[in-house]
Backbone as a printed PyTorch tensor [residue, N CA C, xyz], in Angstrom:
tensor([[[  4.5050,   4.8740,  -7.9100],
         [  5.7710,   5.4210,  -7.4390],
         [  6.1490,   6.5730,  -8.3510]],

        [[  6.4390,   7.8200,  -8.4520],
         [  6.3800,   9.2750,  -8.6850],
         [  8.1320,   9.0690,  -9.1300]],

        [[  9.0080,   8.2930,  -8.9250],
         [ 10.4740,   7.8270, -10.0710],
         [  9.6440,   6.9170, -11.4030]],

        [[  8.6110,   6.1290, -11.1060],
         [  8.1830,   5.8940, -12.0140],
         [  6.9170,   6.9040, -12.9120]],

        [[  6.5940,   7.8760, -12.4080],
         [  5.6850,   8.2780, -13.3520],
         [  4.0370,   7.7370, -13.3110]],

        [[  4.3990,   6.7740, -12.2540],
         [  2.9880,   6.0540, -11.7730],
         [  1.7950,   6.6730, -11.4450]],

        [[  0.7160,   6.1890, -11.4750],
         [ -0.6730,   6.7430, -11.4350],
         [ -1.3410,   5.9480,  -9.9470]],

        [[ -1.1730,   6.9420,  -8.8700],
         [ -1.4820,   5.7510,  -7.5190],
         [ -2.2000,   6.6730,  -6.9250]],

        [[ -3.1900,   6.1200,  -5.3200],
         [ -3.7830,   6.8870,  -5.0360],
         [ -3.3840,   6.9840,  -3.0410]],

        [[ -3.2370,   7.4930,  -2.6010],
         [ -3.4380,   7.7160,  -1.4930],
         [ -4.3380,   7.8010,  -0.3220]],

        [[ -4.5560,   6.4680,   0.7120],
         [ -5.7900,   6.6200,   1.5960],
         [ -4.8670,   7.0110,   2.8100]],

        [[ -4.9210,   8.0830,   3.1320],
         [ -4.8530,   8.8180,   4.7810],
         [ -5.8350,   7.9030,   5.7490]],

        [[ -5.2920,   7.5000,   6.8590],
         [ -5.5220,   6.9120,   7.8560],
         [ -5.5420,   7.6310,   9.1560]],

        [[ -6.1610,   8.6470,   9.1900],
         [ -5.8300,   9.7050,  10.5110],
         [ -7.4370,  10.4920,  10.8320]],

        [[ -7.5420,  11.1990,  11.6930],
         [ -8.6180,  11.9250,  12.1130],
         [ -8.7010,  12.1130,  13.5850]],

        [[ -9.5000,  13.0070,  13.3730],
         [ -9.4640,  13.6300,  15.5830],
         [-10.0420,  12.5680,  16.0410]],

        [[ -9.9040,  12.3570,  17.4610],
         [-10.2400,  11.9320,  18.3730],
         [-12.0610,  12.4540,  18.2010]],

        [[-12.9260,  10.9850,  17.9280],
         [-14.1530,  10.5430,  17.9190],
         [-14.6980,  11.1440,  17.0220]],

        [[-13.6890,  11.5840,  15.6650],
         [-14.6510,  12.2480,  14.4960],
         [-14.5300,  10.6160,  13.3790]],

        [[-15.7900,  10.9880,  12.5780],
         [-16.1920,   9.8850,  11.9360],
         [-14.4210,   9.5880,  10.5810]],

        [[-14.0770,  10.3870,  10.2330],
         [-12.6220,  10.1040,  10.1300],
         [-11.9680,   9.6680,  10.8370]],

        [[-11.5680,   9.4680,  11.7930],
         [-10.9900,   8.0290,  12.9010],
         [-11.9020,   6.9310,  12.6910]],

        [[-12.9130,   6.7520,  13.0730],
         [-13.4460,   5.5370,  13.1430],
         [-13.5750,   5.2890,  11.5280]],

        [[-13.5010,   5.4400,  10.5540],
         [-13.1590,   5.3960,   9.0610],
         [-11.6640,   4.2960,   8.7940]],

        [[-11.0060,   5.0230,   9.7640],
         [ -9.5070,   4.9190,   9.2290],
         [ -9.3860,   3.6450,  10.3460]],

        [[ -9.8890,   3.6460,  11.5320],
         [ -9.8130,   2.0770,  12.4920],
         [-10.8630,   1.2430,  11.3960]],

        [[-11.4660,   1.4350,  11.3200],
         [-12.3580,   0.6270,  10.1020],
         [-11.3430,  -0.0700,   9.1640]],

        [[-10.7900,   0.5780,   8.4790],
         [ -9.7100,   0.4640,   7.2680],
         [ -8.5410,  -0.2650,   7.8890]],

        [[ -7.9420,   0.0070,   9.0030],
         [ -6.8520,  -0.7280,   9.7700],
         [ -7.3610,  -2.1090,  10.0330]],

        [[ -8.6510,  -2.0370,  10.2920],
         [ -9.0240,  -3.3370,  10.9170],
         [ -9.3810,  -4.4860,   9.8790]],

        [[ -9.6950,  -3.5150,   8.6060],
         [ -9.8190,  -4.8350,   7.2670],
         [ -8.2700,  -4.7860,   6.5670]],

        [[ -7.2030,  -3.9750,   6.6170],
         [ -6.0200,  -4.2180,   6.7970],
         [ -5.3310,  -5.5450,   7.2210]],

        [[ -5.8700,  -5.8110,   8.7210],
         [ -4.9210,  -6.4210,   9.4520],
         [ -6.3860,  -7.8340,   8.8840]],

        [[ -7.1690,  -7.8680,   8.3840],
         [ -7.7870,  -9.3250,   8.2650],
         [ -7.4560,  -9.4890,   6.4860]],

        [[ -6.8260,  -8.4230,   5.8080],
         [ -6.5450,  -9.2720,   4.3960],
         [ -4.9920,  -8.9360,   4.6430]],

        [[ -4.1330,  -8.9060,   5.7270],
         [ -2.4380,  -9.1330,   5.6930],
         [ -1.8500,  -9.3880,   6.8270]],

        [[ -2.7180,  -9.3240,   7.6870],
         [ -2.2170,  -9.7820,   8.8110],
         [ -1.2750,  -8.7570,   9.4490]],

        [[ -1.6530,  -7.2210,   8.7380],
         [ -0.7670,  -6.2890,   9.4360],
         [ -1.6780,  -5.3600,   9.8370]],

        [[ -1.6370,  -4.0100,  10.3990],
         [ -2.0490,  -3.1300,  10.3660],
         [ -1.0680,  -1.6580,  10.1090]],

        [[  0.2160,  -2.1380,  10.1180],
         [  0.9660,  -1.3380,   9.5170],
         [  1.1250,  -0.1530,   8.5870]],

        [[  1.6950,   0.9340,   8.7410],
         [  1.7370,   1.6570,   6.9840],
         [  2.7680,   2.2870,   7.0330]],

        [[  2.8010,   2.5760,   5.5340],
         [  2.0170,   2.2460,   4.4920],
         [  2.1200,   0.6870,   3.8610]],

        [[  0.9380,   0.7520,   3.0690],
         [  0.0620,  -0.8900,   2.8070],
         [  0.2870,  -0.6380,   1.4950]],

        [[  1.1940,  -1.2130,   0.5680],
         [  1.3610,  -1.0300,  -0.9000],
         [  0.5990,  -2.3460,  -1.2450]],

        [[ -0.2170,  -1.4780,  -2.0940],
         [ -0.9680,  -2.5990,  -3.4360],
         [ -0.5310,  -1.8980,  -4.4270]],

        [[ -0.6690,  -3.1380,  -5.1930],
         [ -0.3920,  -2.8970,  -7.1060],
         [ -1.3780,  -3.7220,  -7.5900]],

        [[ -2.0940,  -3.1670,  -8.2050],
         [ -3.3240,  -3.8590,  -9.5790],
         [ -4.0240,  -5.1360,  -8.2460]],

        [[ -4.2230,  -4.5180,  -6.8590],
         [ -4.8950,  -5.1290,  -6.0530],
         [ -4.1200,  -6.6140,  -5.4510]],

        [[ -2.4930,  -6.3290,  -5.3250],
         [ -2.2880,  -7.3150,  -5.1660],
         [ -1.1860,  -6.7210,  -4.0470]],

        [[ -1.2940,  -6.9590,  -2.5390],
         [ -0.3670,  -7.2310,  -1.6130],
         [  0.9150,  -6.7020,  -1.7440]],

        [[  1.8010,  -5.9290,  -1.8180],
         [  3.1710,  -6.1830,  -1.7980],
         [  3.7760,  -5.7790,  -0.7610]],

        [[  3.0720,  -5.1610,   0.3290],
         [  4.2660,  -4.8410,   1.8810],
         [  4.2750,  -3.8270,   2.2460]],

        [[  4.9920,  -2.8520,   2.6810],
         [  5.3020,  -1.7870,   3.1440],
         [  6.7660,  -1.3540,   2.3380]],

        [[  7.4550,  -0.3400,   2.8550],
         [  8.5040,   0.1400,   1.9780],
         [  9.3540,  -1.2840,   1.8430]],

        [[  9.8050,  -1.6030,   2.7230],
         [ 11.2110,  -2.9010,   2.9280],
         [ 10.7830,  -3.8310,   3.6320]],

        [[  9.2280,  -4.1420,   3.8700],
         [  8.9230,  -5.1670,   4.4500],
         [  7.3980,  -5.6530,   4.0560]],

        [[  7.2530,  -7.1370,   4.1490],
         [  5.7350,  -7.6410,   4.2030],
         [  5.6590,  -7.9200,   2.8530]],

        [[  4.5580,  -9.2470,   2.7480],
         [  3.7930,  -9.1440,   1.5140],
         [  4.8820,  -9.3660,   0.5800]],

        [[  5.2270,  -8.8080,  -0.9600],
         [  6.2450,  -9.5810,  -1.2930],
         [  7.7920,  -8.7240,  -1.1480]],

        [[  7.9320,  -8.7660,  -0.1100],
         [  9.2120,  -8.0530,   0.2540],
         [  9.2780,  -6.4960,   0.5740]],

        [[  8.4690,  -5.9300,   0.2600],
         [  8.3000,  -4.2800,   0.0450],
         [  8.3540,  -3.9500,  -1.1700]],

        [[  8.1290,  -2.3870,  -1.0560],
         [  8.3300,  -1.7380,  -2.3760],
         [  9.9120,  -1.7880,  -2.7290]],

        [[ 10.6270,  -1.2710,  -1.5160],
         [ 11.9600,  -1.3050,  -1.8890],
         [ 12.5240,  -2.5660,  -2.9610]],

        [[ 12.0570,  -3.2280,  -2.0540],
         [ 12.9330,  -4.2350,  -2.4760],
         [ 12.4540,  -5.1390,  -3.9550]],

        [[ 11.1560,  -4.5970,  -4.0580],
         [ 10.9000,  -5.1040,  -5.9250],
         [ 11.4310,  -4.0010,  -6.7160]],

        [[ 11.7530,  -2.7610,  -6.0050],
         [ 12.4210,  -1.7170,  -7.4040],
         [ 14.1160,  -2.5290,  -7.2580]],

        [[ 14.7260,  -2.6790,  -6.0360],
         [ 16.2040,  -3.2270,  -6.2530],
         [ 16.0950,  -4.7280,  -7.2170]],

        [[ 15.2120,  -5.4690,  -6.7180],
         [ 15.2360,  -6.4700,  -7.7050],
         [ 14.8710,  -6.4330,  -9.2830]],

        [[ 14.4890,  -5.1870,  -9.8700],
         [ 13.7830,  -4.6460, -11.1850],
         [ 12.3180,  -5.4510, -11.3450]],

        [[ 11.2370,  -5.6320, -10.3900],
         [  9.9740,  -6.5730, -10.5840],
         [  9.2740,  -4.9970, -10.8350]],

        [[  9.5500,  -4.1740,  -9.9270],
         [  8.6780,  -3.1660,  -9.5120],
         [  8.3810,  -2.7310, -10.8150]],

        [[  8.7050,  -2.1630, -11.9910],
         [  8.7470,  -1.5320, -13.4020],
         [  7.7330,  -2.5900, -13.9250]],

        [[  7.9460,  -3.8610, -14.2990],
         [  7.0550,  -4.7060, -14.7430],
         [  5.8730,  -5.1440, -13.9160]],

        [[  5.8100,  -4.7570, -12.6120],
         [  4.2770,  -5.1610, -11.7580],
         [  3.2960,  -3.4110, -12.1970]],

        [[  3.9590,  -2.7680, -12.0640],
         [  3.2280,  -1.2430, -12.9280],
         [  2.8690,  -1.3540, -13.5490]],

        [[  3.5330,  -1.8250, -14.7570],
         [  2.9580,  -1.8850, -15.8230],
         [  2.0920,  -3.2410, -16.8030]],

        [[  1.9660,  -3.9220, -15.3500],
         [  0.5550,  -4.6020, -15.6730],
         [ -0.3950,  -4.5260, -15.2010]],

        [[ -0.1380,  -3.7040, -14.1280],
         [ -1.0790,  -2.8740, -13.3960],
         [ -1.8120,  -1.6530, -14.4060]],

        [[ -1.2050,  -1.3370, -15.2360],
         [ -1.6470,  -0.3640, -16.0570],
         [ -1.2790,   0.8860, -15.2320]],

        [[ -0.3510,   0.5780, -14.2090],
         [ -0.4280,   2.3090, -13.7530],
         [  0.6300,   3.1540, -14.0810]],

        [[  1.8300,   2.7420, -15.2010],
         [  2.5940,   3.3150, -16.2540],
         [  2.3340,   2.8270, -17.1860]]])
């Protein structure tokens, strides 16, 4: 998260119609939705661990571990501050 100073990476999920970037990114949706049961995005992990989308899924969202103050301490055992 970029308020935190965090070190994260970004997978784009998009591509034309029948270029090997679509079928990449349905690839990626489809092991998505078999380790969360979503296919949703964005898919926040921290140090490989589940946490949701902005305000939803997984453990509540991102939002909602920075309002609760978890988010600062899951970073930084993540090593990514």
């Amino acid at each position: 998260m970029s308020a935190f100073g965090a070190a994260y990476t970004v997978v784009e999920l998009e591509g034309a119609a029948g270029s090997a970037e679509l079928a990449e990114a349905l690839a990626f949706r489809s092991e998505l939705a078999r380790l969360t049961g979503r296919t949703s995005v964005p898919s926040i992990w921290i140090g490989g661990k589940y946490v949701g989308g902005y305000n939803d899924g997984g453990l509540g969202g991102l939002a909602t571990l920075y309002r609760s103050g978890e988010l600062a301490s899951m970073l930084t055992a993540a090593k990514a501050i």
